[in-house]
C-alpha positions in Angstrom: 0.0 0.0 0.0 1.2 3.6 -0.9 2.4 5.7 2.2 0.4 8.7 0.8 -3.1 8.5 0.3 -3.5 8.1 -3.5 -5.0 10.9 -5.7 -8.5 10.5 -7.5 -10.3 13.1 -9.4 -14.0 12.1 -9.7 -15.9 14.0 -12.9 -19.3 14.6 -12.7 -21.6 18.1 -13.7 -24.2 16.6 -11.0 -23.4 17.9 -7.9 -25.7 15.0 -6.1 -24.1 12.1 -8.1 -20.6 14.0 -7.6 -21.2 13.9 -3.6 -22.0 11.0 -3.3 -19.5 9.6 -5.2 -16.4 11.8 -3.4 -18.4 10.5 0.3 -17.8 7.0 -0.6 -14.0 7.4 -2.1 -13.0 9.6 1.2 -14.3 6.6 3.2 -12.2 4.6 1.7 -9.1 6.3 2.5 -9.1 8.2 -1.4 -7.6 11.8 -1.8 -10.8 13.1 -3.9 -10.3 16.5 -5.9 -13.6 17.1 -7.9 -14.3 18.9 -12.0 -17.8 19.3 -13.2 -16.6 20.3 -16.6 -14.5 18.0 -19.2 -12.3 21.4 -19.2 -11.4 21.3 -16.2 -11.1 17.7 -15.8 -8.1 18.0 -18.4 -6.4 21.3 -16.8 -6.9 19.6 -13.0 -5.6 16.2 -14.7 -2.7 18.0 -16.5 -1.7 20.1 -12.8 -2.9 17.8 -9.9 -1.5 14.5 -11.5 -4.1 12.3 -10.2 -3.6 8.1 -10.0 -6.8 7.6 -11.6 -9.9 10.0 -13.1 -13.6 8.5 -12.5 -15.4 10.0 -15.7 -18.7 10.6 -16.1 -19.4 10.5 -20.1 -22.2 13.2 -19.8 -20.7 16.4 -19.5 -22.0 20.3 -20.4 -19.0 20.9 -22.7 -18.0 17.8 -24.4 -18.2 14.4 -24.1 -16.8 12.2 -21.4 -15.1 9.7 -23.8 -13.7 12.5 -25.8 -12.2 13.8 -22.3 -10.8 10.3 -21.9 -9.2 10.3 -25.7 -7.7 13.6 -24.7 -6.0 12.3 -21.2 -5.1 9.2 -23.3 -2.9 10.6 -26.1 -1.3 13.2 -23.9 2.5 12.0 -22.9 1.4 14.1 -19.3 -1.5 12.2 -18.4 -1.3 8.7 -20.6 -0.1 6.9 -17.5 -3.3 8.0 -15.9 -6.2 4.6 -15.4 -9.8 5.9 -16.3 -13.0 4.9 -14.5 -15.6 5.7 -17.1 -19.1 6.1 -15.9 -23.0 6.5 -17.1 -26.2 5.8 -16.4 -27.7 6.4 -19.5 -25.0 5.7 -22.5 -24.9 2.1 -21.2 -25.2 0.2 -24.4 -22.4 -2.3 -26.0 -21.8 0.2 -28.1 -21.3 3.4 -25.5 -19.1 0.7 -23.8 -17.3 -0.3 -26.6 -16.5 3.8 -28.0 -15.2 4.6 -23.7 -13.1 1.5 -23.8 -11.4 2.0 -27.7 -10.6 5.7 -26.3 -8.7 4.7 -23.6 -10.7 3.8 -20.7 -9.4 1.3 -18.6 -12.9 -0.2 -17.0 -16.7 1.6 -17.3 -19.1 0.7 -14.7 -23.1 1.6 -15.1 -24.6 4.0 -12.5 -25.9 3.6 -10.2 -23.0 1.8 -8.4 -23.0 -0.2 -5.3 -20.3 1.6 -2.9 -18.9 -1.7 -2.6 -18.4 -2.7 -6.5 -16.6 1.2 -7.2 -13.9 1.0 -4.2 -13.3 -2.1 -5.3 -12.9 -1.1 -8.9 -11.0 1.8 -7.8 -8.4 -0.1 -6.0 -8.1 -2.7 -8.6 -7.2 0.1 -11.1 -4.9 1.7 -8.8 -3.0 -1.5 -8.3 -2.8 -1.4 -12.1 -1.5 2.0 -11.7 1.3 1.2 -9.4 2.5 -1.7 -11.1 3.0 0.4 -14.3 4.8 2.6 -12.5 7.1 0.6 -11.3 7.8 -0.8 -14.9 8.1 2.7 -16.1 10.6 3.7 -13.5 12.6 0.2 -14.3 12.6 0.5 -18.0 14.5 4.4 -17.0 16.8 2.7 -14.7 17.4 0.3 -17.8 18.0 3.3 -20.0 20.3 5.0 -18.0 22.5 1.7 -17.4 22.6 1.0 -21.3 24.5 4.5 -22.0 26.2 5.0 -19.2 27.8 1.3 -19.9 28.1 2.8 -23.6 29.5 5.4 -22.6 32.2 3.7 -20.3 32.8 1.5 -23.1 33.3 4.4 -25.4 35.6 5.9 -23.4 37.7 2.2 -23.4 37.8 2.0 -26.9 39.3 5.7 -27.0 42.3 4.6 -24.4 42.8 1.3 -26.6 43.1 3.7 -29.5 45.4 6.2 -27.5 47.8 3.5 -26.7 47.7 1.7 -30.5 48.5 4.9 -31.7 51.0 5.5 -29.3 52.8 2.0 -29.7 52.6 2.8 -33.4 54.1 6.1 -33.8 57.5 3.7 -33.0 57.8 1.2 -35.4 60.0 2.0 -38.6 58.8 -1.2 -40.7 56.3 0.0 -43.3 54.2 -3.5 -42.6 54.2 -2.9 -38.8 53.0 0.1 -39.3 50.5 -0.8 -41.9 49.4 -3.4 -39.1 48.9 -0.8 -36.6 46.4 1.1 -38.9 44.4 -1.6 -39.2 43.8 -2.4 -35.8 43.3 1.1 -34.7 40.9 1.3 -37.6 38.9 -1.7 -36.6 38.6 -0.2 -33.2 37.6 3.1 -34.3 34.6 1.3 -35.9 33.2 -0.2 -33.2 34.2 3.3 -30.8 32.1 4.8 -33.5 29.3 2.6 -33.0 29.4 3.5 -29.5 29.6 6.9 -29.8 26.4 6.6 -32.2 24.5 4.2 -29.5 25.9 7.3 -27.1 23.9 9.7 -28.5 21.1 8.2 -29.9 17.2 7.7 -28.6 18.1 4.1 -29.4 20.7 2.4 -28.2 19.3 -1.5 -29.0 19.4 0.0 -32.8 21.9 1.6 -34.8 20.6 4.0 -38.0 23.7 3.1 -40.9 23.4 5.6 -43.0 24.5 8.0 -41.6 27.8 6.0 -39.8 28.8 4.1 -42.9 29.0 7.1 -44.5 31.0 8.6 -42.2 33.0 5.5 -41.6 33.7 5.4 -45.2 34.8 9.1 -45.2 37.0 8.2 -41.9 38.9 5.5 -44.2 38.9 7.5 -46.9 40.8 10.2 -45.3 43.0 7.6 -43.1 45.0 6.4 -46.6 46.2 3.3 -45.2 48.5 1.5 -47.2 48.5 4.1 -50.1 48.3 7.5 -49.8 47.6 8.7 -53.5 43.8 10.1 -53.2 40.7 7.8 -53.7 37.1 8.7 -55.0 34.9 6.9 -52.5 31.5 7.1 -52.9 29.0 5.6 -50.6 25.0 5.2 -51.7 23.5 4.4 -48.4 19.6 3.9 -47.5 18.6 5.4 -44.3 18.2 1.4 -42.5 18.2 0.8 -38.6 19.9 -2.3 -38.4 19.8 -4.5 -34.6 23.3 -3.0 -32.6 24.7 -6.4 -33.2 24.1 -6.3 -36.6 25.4 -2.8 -37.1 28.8 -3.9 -35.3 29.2 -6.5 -37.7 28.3 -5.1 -41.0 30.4 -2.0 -40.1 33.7 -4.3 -39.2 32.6 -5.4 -42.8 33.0 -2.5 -44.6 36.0 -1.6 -42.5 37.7 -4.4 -43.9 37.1 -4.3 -47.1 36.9 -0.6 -47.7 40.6 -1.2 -46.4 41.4 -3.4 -48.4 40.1 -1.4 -51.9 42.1 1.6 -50.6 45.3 -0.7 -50.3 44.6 -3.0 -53.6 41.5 -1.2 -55.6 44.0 0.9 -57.2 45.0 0.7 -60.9 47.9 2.0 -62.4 46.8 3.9 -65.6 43.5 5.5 -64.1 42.2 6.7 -60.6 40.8 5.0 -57.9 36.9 4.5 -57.8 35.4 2.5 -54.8 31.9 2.2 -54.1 30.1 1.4 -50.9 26.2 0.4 -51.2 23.5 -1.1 -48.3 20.3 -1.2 -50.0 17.2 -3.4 -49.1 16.0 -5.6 -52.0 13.7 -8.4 -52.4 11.8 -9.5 -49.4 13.1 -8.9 -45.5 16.6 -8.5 -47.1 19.8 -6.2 -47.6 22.4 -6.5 -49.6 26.0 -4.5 -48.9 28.2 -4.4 -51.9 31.5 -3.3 -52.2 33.3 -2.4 -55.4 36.7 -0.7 -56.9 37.9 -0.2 -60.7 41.1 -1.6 -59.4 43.4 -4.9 -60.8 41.1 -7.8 -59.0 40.8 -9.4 -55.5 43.2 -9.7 -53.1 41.2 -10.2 -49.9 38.1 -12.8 -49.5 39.7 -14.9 -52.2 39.2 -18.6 -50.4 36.0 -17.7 -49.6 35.1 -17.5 -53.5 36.2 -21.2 -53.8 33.6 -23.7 -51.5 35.6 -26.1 -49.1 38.5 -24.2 -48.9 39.7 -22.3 -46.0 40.4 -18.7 -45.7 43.1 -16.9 -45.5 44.7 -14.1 -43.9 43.6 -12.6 -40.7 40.6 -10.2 -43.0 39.8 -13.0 -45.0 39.0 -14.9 -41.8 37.3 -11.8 -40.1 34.7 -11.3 -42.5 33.7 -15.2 -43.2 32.9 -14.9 -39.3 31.2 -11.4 -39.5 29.3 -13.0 -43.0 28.1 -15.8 -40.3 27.0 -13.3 -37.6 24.9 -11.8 -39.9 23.4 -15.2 -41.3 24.7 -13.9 -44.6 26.0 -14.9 -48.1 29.2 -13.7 -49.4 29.8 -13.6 -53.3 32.7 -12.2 -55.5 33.1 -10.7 -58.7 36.7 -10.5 -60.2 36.3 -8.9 -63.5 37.0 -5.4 -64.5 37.8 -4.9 -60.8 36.7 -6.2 -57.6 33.4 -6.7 -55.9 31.6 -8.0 -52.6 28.6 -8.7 -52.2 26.9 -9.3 -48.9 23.2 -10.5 -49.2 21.5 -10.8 -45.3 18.3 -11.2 -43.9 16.7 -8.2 -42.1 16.3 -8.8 -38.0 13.0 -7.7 -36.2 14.1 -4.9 -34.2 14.3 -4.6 -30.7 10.8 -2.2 -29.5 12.6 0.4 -27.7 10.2 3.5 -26.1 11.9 6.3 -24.8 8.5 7.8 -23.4 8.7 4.6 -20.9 
């Protein structure tokens, strides 16, 4: 039971009916604050907060189940429980039209004192459970970015120190291995930082990253620091986080690997990066350069033979996460293309 006596705001334009109704609700322990108007009943709603509104459909100034819509699709008073009440609109019908707006029990007048505490506390219960379910889903909320955000910030000191431990090798191919690792580990910082920010942090929206993941890369020049046209053609998808990680690792790799091998000798480099849904609950991420041919993902062109090389290897297991199909083209260039079924995503409300 609440500490505080629990708020109800009974609706009525007859003062009789109205009296009678607050005498009984006082009784039984009820904080009663009374509107005789559906006006009122919204601005006392909006200001007093009340756990639960008994509403009376007739009103002078508009309806009582319109009142209830009202109270209903307002973010301020939604979480309220509604008691509507009538002695006269008591048809399937007027029962029907109270409960599709909103109402969360009607009862026909006259009531036994009996049958409307008990209603009353039944709803309030309701009330309190939702509550509680609304303040755990916020807790939930908070915990998700603020371990995002903790792991953001862990990514940034793994990326601190690769750099760091980096900046002293001499070998070009030590080097080169360095980049790649701290640009696999920007990517999924990145995804962090998205998840960080966003109103969503059990989805990721890829356009906007992969775009500018793709312009990170582009600007990195690992391996080969002539300039490359990279052009991305992105449709605005929200993929599951998990999902997100892995396709983004994906094009990590492989955008890496066009800037170090997608480039031809006797014209400039071209690489294109597309996610686009196509038939059915599927996407499709292709890859492509103007450059010589593949040089990364080869084994996994040929069936029964095992990969390669520690990308090659990567993104057969990313393919898998993904429940994907990987397929190459090796003529007049090089292209991958990813073909994946689209998850259900994960309901998340922020008004919760």
């Amino acid at each position: 039971m609440p500490s505080t006596p629990e708020i109800i705001l009974n609706v009525d334009d007859n003062e009789p009916g109205r009296y009678a109704t607050t005498r009984i609700l006082n009784r039984a322990g009820f904080k009663v604050i009374e509107a005789g108007t559906g006006k009122d009943a919204l601005r006392i709603a909006r200001s007093a907060a009340p756990q639960l509104v008994i509403l009376d459909v007739n009103l002078p100034d508009m309806n009582g189940i319109e009142v209830c819509r009202q109270l209903k699709t307002d973010p301020q008073t939604a979480s309220i429980m509604v008691l509507q009440v009538s002695a006269t609109n008591i048809a399937v019908l007027d029962r029907v039209s109270s409960l599709q707006a909103g109402a969360d029990s009607f009862l026909v007048e006259p009531m036994e004192p009996e049958e409307l505490e008990a209603v009353a506390r039944a709803l309030l219960r309701l009330h309190r459970v939702e509550a509680e379910l609304r303040r755990s889903l916020a807790e939930r909320e908070l915990l998700l970015r603020e371990v995002n955000h903790r792991v953001k910030n862990s990514l940034q000191l793994v990326l601190s120190m690769l750099s760091l431990q980096g900046n002293e090798f001499r070998e070009a191919g030590a080097k080169e291995l360095f980049a790649k690792a701290i640009a696999r580990v920007t990517a999924i910082a990145s995804i962090h930082e998205r998840l960080y920010q966003d109103q969503d942090p059990l989805s990721i929206e890829m356009q906007t990253y992969l775009t500018g993941l793709c312009a990170e890369l582009a600007r990195a020049s690992i391996g080969d620091e002539r300039p490359a046209d990279l052009r991305t053609d992105i449709e605005p998808l929200r993929l599951p986080t998990e999902h997100g990680v892995s396709l983004a690792l994906i094009v990590n790799e492989l955008v890496m690997n066009a800037l170090k091998h997608g480039r031809a000798t006797d014209h400039s480099a071209i690489i294109r990066v597309s996610l686009r849904q196509v038939e059915g609950d599927q996407a499709r991420l292709t890859i492509a350069d103007n450059g010589p041919g593949s040089t990364v993902a080869g084994a996994a062109k040929t069936a029964g033979k095992p990969a390669s090389g520690l990308g090659t290897r990567l993104i057969s297991m990313l393919v898998r996460q993904l429940h994907g199909e990987l397929r190459i083209e090796d003529a007049d260039g090089y292209a991958a293309h990813i073909t994946f079924p689209l998850q259900t995503l994960p309901t998340w409300d922020q008004k919760s």
